[in-house]
N, C-alpha and C positions, 0 to 999 in steps of 0.2 A: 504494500500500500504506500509507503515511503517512498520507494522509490518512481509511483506516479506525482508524488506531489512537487507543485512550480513552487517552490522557495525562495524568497529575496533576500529573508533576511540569515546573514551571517553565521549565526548563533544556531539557527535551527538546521540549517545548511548543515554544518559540520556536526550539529548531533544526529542528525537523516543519516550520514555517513557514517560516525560511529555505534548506530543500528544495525545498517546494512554489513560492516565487516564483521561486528562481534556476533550475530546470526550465522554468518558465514563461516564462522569460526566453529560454533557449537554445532553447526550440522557436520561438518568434517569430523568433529570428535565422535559426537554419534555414530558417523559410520564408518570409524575404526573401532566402535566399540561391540559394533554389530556382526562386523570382522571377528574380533577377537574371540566372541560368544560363537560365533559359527565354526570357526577353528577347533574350540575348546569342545563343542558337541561333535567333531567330526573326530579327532582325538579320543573323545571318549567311548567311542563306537569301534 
């Protein structure tokens, strides 16, 4: 949704932005974490 919206001002700008990467960040972890669980079931098999 953030990343639809027209921003002018400064402030909100750069918090849009540090939205958009720390989401980006926590789905990367998610899906090494979803890795690791898949790893550890196929291991345990």
């Amino acid at each position: 949704m953030s990343e639809k919206a027209k921003l002018t001002d400064q402030d909100l700008i750069k918090l849009k932005k540090n939205i958009l990467e720390t989401q980006a960040d926590e789905i990367e972890l998610m899906k090494r974490k979803l890795k690791e669980m898949e790893k550890y079931k196929e291991d345990k098999n």
